[in-house]
Backbone bond lengths (Angstrom), bond angles and torsions (degrees), N, CA, C in turn:
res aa  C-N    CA-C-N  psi(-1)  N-CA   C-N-CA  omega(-1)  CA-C   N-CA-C  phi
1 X - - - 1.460 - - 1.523 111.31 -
2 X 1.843 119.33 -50.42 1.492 117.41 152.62 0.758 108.70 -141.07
3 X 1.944 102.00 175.29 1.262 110.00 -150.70 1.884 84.08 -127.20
4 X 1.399 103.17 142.69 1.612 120.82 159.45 1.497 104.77 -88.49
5 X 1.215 119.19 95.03 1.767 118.97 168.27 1.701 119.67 -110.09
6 X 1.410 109.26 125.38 1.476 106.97 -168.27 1.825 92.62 -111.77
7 X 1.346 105.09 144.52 1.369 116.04 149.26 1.558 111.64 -157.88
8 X 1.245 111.87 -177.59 0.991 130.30 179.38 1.800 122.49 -72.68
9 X 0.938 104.83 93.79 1.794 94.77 -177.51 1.697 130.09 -22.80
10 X 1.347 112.63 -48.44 1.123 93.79 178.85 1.568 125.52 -91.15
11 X 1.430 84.92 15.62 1.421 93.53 165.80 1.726 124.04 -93.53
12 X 1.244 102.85 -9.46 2.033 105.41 178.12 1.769 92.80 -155.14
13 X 1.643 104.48 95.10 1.313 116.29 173.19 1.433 109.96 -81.68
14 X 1.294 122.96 -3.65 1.598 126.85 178.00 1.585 105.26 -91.80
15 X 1.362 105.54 -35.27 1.850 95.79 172.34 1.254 110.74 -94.16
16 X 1.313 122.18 -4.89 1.956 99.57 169.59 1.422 108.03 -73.05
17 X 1.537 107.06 -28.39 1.675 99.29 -179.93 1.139 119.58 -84.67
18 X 1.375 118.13 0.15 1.651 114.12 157.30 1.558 109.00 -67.76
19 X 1.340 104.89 -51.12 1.287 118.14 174.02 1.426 125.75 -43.74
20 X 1.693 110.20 -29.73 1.586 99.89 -163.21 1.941 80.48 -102.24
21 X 1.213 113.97 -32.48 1.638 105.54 -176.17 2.192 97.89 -68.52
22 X 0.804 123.86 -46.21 1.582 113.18 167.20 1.199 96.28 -32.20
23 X 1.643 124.06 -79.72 1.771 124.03 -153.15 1.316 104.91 -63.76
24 X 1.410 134.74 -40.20 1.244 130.90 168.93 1.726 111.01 -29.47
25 X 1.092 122.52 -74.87 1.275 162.21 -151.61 1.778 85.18 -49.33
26 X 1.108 92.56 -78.32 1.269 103.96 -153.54 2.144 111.42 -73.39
27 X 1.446 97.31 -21.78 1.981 102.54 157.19 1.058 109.18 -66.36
28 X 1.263 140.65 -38.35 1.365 132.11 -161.82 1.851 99.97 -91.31
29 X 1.235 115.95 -1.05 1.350 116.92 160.83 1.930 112.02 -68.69
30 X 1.389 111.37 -25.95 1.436 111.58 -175.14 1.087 92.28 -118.26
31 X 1.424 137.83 15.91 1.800 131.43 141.32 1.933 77.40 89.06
32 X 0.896 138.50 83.78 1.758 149.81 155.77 1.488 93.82 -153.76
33 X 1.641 100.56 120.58 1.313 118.31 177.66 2.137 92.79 -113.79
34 X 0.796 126.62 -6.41 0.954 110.54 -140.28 1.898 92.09 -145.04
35 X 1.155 131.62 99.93 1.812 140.80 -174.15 1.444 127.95 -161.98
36 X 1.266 118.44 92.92 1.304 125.59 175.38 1.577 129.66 -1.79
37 X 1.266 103.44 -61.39 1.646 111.34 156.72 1.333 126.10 -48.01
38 X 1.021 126.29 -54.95 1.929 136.78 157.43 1.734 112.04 -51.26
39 X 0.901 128.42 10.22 1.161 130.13 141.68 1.808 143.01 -67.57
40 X 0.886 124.58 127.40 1.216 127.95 -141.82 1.883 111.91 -88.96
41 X 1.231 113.89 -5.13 1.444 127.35 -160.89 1.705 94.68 -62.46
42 X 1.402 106.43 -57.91 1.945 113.74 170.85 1.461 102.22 -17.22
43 X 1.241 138.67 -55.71 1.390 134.98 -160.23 1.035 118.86 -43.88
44 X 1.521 114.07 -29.00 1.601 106.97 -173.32 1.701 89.32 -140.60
45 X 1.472 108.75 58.80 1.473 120.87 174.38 1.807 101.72 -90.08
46 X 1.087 131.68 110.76 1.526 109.29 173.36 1.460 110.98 -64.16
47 X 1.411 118.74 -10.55 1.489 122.04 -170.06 1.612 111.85 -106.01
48 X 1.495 110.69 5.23 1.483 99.65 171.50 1.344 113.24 -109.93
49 X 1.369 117.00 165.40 1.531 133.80 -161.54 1.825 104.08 -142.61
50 X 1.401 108.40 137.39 1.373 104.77 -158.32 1.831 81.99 -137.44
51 X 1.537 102.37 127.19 1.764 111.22 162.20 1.851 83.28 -95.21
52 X 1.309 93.20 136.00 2.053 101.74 157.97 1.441 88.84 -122.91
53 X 1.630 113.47 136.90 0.962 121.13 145.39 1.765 122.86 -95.00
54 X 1.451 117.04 141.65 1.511 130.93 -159.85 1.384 110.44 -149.69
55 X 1.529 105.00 128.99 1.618 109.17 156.89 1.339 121.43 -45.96
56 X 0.722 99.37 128.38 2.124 120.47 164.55 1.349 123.18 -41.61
57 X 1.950 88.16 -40.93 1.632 94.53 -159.34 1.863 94.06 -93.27
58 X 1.305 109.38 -26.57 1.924 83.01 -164.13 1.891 91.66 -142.84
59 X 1.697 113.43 26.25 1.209 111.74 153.57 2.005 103.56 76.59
60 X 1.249 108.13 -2.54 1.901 106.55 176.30 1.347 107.42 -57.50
61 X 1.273 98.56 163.56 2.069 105.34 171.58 1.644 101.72 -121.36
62 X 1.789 81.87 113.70 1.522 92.40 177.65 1.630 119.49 -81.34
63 X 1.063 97.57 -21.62 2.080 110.13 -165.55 1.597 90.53 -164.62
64 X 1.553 74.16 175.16 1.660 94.70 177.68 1.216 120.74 169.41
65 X 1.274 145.96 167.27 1.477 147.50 -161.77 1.697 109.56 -172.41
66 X 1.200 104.22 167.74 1.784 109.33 -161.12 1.549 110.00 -140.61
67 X 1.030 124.95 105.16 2.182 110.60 147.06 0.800 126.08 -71.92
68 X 1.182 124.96 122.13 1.644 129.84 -179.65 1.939 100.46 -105.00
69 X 1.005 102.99 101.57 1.998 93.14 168.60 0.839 119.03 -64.02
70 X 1.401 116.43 144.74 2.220 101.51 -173.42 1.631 94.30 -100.53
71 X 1.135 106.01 142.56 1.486 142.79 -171.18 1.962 111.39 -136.33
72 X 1.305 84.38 -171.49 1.433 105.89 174.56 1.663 136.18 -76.22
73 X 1.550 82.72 -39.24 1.557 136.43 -171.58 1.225 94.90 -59.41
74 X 1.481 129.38 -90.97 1.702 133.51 -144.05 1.810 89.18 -147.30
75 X 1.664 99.24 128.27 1.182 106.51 165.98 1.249 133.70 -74.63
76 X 1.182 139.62 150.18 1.765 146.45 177.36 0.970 104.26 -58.57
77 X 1.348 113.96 137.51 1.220 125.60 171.85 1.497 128.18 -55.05
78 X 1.153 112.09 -26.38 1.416 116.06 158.47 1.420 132.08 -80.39
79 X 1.347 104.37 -21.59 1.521 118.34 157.93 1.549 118.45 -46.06
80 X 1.706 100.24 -49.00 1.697 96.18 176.88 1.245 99.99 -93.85
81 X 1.440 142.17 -11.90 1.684 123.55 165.12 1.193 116.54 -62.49
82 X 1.193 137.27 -52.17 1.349 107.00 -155.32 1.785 95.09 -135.58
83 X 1.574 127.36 9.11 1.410 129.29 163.51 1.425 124.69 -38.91
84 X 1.408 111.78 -42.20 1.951 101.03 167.01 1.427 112.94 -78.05
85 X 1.567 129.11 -14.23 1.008 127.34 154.98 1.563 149.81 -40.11
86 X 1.956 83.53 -57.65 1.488 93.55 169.49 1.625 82.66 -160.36
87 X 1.315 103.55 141.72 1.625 122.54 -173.21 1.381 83.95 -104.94
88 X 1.041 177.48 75.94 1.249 159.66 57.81 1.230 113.77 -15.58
89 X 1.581 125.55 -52.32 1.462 133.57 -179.12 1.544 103.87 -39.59
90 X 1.525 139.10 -35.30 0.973 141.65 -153.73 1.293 110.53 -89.86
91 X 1.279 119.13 -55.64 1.437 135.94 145.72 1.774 115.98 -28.27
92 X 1.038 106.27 -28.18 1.970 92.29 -170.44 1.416 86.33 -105.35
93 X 1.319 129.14 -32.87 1.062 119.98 -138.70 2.367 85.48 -94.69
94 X 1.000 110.21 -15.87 1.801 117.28 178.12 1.579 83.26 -94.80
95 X 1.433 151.33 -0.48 1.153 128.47 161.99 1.685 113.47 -82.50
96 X 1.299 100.12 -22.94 1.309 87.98 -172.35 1.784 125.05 -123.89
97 X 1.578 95.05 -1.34 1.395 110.91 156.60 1.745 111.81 -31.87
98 X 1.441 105.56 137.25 1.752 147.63 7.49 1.259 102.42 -105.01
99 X 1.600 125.49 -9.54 1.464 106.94 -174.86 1.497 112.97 -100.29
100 X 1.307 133.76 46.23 1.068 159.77 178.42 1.683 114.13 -115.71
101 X 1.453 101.08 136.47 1.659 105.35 175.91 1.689 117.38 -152.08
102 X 1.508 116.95 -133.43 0.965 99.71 178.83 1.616 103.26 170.39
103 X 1.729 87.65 114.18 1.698 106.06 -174.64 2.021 109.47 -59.06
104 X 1.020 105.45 97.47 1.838 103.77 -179.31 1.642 108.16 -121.42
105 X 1.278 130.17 -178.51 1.042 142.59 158.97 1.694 125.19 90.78
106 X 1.760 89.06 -7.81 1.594 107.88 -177.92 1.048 136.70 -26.33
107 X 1.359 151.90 76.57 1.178 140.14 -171.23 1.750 127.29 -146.92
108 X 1.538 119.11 141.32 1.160 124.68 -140.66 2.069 98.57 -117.10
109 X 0.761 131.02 122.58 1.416 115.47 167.35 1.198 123.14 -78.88
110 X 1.629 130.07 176.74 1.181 119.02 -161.79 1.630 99.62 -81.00
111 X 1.294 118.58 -20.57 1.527 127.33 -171.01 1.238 104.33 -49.68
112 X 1.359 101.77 -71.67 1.852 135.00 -171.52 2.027 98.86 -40.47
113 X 1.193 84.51 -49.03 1.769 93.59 -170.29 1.969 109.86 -55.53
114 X 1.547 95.89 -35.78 1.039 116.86 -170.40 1.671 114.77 -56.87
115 X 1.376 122.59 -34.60 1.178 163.78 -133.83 1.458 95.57 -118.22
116 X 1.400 112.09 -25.22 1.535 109.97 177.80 1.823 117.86 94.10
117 X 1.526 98.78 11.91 1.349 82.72 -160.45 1.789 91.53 -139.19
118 X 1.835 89.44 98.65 1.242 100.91 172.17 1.386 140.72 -87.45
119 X 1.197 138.49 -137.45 1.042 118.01 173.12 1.435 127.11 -113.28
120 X 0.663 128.42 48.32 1.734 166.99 157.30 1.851 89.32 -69.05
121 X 1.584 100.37 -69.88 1.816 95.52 -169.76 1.367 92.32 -69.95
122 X 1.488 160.68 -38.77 1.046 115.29 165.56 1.617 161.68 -64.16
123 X 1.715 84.42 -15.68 1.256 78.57 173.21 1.571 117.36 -103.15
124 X 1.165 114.41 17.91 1.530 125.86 165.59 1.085 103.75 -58.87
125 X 1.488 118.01 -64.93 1.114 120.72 -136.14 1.767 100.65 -97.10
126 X 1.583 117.27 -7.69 1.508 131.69 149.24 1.227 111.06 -51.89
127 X 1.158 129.17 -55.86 1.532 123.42 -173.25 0.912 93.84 -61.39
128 X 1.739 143.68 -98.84 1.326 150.26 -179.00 1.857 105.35 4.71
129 X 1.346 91.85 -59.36 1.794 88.15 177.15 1.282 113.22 -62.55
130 X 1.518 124.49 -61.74 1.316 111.98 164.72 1.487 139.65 -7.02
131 X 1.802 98.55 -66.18 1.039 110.15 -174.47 1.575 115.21 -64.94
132 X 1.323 122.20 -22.88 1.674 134.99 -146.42 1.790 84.95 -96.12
133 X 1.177 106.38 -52.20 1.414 104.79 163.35 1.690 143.44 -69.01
134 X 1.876 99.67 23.09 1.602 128.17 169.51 1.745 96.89 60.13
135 X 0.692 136.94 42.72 1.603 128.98 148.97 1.383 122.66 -89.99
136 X 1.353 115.09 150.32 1.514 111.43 -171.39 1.314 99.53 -127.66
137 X 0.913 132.94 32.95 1.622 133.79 176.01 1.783 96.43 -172.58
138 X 1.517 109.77 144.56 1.122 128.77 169.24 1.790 129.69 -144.09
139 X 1.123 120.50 128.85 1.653 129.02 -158.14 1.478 93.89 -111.70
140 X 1.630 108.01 137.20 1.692 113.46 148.62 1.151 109.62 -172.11
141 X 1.186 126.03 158.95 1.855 134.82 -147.94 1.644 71.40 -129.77
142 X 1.763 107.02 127.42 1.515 134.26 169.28 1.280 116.64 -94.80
143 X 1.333 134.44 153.20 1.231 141.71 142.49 1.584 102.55 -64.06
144 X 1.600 114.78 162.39 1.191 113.37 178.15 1.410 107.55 -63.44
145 X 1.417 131.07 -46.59 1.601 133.24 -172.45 1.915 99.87 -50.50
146 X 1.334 115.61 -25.59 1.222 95.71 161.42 1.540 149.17 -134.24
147 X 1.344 88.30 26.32 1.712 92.52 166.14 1.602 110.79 -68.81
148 X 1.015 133.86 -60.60 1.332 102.03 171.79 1.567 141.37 -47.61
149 X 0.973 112.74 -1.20 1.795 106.52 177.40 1.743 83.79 -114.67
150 X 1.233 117.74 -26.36 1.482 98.22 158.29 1.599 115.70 -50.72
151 X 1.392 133.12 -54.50 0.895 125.84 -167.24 1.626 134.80 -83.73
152 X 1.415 90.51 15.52 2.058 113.84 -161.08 1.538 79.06 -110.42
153 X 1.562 142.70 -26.73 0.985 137.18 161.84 1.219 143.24 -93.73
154 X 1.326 99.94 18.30 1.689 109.81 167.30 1.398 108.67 107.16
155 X 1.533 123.81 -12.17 1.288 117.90 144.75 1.545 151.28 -20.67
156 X 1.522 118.34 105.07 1.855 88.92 -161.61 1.963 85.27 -122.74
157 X 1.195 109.00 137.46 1.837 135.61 168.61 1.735 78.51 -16.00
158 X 1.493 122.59 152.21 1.223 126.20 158.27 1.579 109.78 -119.26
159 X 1.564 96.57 79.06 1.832 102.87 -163.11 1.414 102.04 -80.92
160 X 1.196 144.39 25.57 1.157 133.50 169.01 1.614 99.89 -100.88
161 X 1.003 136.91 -18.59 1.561 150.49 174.98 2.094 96.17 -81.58
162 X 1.645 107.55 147.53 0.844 151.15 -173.40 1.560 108.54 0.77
163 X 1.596 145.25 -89.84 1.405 117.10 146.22 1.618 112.74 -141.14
164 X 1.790 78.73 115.71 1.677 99.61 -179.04 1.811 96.14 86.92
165 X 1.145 122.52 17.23 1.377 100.66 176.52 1.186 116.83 98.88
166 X 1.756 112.83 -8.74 1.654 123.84 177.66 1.303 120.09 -112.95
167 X 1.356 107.36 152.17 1.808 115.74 172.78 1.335 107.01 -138.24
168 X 1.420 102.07 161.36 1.603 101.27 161.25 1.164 114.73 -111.68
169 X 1.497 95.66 116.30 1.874 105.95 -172.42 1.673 93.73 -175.11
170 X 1.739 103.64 137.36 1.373 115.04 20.07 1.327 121.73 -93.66
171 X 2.042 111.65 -5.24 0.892 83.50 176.44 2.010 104.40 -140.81
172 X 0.826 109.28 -177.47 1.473 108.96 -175.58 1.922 121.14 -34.71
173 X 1.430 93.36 -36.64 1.599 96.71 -178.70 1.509 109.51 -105.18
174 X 1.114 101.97 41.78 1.781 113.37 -153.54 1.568 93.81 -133.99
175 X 1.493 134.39 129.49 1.477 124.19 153.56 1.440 93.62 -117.26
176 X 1.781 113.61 146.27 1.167 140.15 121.93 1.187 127.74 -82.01
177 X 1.612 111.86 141.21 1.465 120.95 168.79 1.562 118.87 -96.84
178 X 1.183 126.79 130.91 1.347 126.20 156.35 1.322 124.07 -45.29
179 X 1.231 138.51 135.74 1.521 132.08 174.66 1.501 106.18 -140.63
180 X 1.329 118.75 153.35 1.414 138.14 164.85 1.187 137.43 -140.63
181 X 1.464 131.89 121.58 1.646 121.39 177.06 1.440 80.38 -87.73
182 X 1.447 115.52 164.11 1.033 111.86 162.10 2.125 99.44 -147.55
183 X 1.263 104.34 22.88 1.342 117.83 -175.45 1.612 90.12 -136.20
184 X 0.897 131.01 83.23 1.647 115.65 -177.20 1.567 90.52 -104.45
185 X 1.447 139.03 -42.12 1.517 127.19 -175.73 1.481 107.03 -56.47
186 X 1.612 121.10 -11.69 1.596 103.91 165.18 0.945 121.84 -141.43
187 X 1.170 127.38 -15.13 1.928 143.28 159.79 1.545 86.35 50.09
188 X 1.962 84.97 73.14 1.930 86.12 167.72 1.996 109.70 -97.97
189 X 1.694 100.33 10.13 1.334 105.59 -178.42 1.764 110.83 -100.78
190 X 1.180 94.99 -9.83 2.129 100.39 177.58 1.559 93.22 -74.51
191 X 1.810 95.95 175.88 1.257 114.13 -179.43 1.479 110.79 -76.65
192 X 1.439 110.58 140.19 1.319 91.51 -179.15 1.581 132.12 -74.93
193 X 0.852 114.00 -2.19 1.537 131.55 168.70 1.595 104.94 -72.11
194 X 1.172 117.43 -43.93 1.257 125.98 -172.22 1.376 117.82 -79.66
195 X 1.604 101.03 -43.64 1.767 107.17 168.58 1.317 110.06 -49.14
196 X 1.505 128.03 -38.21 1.248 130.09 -155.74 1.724 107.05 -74.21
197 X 1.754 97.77 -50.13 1.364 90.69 168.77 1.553 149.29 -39.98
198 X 1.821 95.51 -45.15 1.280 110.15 -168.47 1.347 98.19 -92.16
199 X 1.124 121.75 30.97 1.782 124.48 -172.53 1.722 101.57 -127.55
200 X 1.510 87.80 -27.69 2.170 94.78 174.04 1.355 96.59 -76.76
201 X 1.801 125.74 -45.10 1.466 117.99 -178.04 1.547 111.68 -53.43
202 X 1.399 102.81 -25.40 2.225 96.40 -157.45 1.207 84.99 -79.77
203 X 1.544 137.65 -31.06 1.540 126.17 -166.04 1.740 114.32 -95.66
204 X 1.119 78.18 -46.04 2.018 100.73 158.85 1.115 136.94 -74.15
205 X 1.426 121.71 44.46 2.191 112.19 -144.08 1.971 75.46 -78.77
206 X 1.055 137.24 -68.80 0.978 114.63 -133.98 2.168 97.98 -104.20
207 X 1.446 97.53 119.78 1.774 101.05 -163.49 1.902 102.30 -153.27
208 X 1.190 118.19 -178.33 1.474 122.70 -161.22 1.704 74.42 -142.31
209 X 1.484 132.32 141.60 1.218 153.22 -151.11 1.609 128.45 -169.84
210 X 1.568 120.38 79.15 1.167 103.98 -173.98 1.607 85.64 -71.00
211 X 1.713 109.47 148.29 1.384 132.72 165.18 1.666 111.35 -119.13
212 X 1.344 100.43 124.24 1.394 101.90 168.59 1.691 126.93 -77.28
213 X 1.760 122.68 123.96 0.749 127.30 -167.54 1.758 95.13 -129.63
214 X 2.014 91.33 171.46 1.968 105.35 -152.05 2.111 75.84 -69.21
215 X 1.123 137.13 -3.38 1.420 119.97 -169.99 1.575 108.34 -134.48
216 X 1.668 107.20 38.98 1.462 125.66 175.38 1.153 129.58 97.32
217 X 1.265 154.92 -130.24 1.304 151.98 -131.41 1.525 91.75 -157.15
218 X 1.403 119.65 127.44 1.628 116.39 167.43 1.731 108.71 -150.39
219 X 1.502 99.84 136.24 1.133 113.15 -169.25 2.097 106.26 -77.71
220 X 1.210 97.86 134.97 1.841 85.49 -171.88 1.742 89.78 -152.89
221 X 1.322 105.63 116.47 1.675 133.77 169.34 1.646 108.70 -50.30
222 X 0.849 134.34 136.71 1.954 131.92 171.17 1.437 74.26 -134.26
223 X 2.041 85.63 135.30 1.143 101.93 165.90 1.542 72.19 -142.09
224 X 1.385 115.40 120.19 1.749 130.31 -170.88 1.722 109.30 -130.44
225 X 1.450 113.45 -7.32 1.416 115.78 -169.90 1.957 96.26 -74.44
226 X 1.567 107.35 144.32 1.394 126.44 176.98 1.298 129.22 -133.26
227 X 1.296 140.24 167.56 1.775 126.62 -164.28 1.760 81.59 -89.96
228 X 1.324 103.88 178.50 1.272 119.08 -170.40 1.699 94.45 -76.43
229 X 1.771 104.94 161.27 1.243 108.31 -174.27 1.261 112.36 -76.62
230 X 1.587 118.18 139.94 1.567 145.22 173.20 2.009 110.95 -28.56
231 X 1.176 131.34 65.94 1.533 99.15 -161.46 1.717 127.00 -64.14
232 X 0.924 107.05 146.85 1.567 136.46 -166.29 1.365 96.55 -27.68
């Protein structure tokens, strides 16, 4: 019914812009015209990596999510969210440079949701990429709908950032949370049910998967395989 497909951005400039017209689409449902991540510079990132999720039957982009590796090149998206905020980000993020990145761009349509399949499966199957792409630490600022499946995956509060790990952004009546794996080669802090999964994707990227969801059983394709990572 869908498919999880990862590649490399500058390798399919026709599906990031499905991708960035999906995320469009669906911010301007909570009235945000305006978010660091929805920026378009990634397109010709050699260091970013894009899962689109898509119908089977007529090729749409239901969801989707992004790694950006931090480099030299193009800053993280959280780098420009919340950096005049709290410069700390800069500091963790030069501790753990180059194999460090950062799950951004997350987003689910109302369709996809419909289907039962929230974003929990995306960011499963983000880490998994992460990891396949040798990083050992991973950064991303949540909406509230997803710090918890952030945190069933090995996600821990990044309370040394702004307060307790929160900001208001993007916009004033709006909180984001800070998040961090910072064990991603073993995510001995995810659920273990969940570790297990995203550990069949890192060995399994490309598999056919009924997944159980709160609105039944749905069959969903991973196609998770990527070119080798960009070096530093």
């Amino acid at each position: 019914m869908v498919r999880f497909r990862a590649f490399k951005a500058t390798d399919d400039e026709a599906s990031c812009f499905k991708f960035i017209e999906g995320h469009r689409r669906v911010l301007e449902i909570f009235g945000i015209t305006m978010i660091t991540s929805a920026k378009h510079e990634w397109v010709h990132h050699d260091n970013t990596y894009v899962i689109l999720v898509e119908s089977l039957e007529d090729g749409r982009a239901l969801g989707g999510a992004r790694i950006q590796i931090a480099d030299e090149h193009l800053a993280l998206p959280i780098e420009t969210a919340i950096g005049k905020l709290d410069e700390n980000i800069y500091k963790q993020l030069d501790q753990r440079k180059p194999l460090t990145g950062e799950l951004c761009g997350l987003w689910n349509s109302k369709e996809i949701a419909g289907f039962g399949v929230g974003s929990i499966f995306l960011i499963r199957a983000a880490v998994a990429l992460a990891y396949s792409l040798d990083l050992t630490s991973l950064f991303a600022l949540c909406a509230p709908a997803t710090v918890r499946g952030g945190k069933k995956t090995g996600f821990d509060i990044n309370i040394e950032l702004g307060n307790n790990g929160q900001f208001y952004y993007p916009k004033l009546d709006l909180i984001a949370t800070a998040v961090i794996i910072d064990n991603l080669r073993t995510l001995e802090k995810a659920e273990p049910e969940i570790r297990d999964l995203v550990f069949d994707l890192i060995n399994n990227p490309i598999q056919v998967r009924q997944e159980k969801s709160p609105k039944g059983d749905i069959e969903i394709t991973y196609e998770l395989q990527v070119p080798k990572l960009v070096s530093q």
